[in-house]
N, C-alpha and C positions, 0 to 999 in steps of 0.2 A: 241884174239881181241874181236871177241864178247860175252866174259864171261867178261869183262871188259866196255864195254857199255853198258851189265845189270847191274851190279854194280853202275854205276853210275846212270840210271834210277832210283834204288828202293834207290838209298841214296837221289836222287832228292824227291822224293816221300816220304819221312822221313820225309825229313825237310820241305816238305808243310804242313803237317799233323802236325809237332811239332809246327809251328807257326798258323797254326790253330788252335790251342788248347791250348798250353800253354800264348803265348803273348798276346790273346782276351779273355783271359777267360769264366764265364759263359756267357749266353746270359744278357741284362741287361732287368731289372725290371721295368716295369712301374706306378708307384704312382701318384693317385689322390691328393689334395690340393686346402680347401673347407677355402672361405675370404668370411665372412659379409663386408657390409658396413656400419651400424654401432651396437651395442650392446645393446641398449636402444631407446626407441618409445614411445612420452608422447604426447597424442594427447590435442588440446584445450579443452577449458568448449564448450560440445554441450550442446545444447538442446533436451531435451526430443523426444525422438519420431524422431529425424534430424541422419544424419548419415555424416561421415568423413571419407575417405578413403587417408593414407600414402602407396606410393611406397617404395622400397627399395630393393637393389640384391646381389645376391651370386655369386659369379662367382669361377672356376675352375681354378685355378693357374696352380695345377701339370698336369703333363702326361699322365696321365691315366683317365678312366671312375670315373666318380665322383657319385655314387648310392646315393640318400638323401631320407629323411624322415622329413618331419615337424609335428609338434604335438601343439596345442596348449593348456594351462593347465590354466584355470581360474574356477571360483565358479559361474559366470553364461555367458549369452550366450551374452554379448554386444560387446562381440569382434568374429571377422571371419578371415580367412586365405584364401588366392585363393594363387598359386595351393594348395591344404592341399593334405598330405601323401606323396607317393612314386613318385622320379620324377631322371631324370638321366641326367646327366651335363658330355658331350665332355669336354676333355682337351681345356682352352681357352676361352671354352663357359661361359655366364652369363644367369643367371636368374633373373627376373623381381619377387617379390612379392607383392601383396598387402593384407595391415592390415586394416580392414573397424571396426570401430567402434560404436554404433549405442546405445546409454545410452538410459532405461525404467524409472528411478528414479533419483532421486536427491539424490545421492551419488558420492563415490570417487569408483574408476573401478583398477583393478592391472590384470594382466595375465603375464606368461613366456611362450613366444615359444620356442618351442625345437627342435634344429635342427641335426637329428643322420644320420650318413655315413660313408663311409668307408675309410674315410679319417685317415692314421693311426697313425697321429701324432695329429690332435684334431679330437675323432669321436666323439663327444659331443659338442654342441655350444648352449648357451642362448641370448637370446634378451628379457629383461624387458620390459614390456609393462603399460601404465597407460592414465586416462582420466577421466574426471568427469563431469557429467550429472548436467543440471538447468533446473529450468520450462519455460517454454513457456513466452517467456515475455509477461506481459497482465496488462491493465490500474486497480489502483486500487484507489475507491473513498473515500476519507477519510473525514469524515465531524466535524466540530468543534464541535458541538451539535447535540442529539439526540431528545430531547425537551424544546419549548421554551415556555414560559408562561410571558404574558404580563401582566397579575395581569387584576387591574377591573380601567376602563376609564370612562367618558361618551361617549354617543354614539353623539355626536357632534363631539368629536375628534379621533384622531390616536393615535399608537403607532408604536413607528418602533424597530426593534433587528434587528442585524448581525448575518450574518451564512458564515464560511469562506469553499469555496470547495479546498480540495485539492485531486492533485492525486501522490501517494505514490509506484503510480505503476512502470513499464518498456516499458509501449505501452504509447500511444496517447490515453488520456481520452476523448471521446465526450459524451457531455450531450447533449440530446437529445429532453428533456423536462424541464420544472417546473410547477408542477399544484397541485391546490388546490382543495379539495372539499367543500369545504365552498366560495361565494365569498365577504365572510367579512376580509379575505387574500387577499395579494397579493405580489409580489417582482418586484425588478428594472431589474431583469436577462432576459437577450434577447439570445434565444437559437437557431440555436445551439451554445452549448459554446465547445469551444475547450481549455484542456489543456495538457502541454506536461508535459513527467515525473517531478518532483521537483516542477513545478508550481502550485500554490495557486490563488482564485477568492474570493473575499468576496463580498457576496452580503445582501441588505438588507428588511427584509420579513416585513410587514407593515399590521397591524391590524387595518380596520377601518370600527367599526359593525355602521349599520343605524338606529338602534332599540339595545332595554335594552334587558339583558338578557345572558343567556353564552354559548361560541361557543366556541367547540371542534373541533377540523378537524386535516387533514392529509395532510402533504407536499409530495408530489413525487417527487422523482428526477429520470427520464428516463436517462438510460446512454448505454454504451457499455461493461460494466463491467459485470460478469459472474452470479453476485446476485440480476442485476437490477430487480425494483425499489427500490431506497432507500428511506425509508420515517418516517418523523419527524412528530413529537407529537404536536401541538399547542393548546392553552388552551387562554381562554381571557377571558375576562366580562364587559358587559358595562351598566349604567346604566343611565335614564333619570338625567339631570341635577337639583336641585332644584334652584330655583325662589328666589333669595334674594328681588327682588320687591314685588313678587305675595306670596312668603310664609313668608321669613325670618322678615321681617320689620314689617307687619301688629303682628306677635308674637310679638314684643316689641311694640309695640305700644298699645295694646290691654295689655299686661301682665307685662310693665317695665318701660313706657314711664312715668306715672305720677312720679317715683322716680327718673330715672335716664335721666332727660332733660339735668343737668349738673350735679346731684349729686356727691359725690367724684372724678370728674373730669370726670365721663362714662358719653357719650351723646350717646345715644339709639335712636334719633332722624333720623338719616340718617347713610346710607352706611358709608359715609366719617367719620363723627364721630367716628363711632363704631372700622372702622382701627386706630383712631388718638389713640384712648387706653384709658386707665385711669391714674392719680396719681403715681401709680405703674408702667405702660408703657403697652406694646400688651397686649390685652384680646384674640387676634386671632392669632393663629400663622395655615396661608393656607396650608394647607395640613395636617394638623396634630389635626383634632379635639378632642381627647384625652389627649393632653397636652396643651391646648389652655386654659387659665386662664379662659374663661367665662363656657366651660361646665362644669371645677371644679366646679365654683360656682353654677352652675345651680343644679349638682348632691351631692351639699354639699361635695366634697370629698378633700377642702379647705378652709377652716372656713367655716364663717357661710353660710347657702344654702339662694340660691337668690330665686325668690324674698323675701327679708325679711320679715318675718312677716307674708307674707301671704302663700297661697294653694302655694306648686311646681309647677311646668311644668309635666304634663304628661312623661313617660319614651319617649310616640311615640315622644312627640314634642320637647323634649331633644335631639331623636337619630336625628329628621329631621334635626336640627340643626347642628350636629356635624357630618352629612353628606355632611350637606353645606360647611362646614367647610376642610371637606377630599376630597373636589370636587374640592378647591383651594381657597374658601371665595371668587367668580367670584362677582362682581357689576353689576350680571346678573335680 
């Protein structure tokens, strides 16, 4: 009897042992398993010198310990990684990364990070990384001219040019000033002037000397732009008027008047005459003393030279003439 309730004990004890062992087999294995969220990272256009920081995480899928290592692989230093290197991920758990980007140049940017672990089904992972660097937005003054020359006036009158401002920049242009050093200048611009990217101001600069003579000076333009002052050339001349009463008449009158009272249709007599022409029509074309039919004749360089018959006119009192004449032929 009791060699028969050992019996059955260590056959009890068998079959505990055989179903511990053979029906559970080994112990089971626990494996890590390493998810990005996503594969590629393309940051906007910064600016120079600014920085942008992208989130993004890894998390633990498998079972097990997740050991990682990040590395990241670019040609210079505009990209960063927090955490960088060795970092270890619970079953379940996620990690947080940030990629900070930070452009020195106006170029295009690439980098791959590298994510290695012992994850054994991918122990290798990449994330593409890219982003491209601008300059600093800044007003930039664009001007339609660099030098203006008004030619030669009297100094009784004016001359006016345009000058159109533009700014071709990315900021907010302000001008600041407009000033001359001569004040035989001047302009209509009332500063400060403000203009925004794409816009254009034409303003216009006005030469008006008080005396003969010729005046060179410099325009400044005070602005916010990185090269201020910008400054233009100006040139002008101006010269006393000549006297058709005081000079021009008393010359015909004294050197022309006894032949041309009506001769071939020239009355030499007065102003009025002298525009109404000859025969042939203008002897005066105002403004243009050089092609004006009477200093041809006066310098013979159209038949015959005037006065006929007798002495020339002086070269001086031919040129005073045909200054008169480029002055505008005034009834001055």
């Amino acid at each position: 009897m009791k060699s028969l309730l050992l019996y059955r004990i260590i056959a009890f004890a068998l079959l505990f042992v055989m179903i511990g062992c053979s029906d559970l087999g080994e112990p089971e294995r626990l494996f890590p398993e390493s998810k990005l969220e996503r594969d590629t990272i393309e940051f906007s256009t910064i600016t120079i010198g600014s920085s942008q920081t992208l989130e993004f995480y890894m998390t633990n899928q498998g079972s097990g310990d997740l050991n990682a290592k990040t590395t990241l692989v670019q040609d210079s230093s505009a990209f960063s990684i927090s955490p960088e290197g060795q970092f270890l991920l619970g079953s379940g758990d996620t990690l947080y990364l940030e990629l900070t980007f930070t452009p020195h140049s106006e170029s295009d940017y690439t980098a791959l990070l590298m994510l290695e672990s012992n994850d054994p089904l991918n122990p290798e992972s990449t994330i593409q990384v890219s982003g491209s660097g601008t300059p600093l937005p800044v007003p930039v003054l664009t001007l339609s001219r660099m030098e203006i020359n008004f030619g030669t006036i009297l100094n009784t009158d004016q001359a006016h040019e345009l000058l159109t401002l533009s700014n071709s920049g990315m900021d907010t242009l302000l001008i600041n000033a407009i000033t001359f050093d001569l004040s035989a200048y001047h302009s209509n611009a009332s500063t400060p002037l403000v203009l925004n990217p794409g816009a254009s101001q034409t303003i216009t600069i006005t030469f008006q000397p008080l005396s003969a003579g010729t005046f060179n000076a410099v325009l400044s333009i005070s602005s916010n732009t990185a090269n201020s002052p910008h400054q233009i050339l100006l040139q002008g001349s101006a010269e006393n008027p000549v006297s058709y009463a005081s000079t021009i008449q008393p010359i015909w009158n004294s050197k022309c008047g006894s032949c041309h009272g009506s001769n071939a249709g020239l009355n030499l007599s007065s102003y009025t005459q002298l525009m109404n022409g000859s025969n042939s029509g203008a002897v005066v074309i105002p403004g243009d003393g050089a092609n004006s039919k009477i200093i041809q004749k006066l310098k013979g360089t159209s038949g015959s030279q005037m006065p006929l018959n007798a002495t020339p006119l002086s070269a001086n009192t031919i040129a005073t003439i045909e200054t008169w004449i480029d002055q505008g032929a005034l009834n001055n």
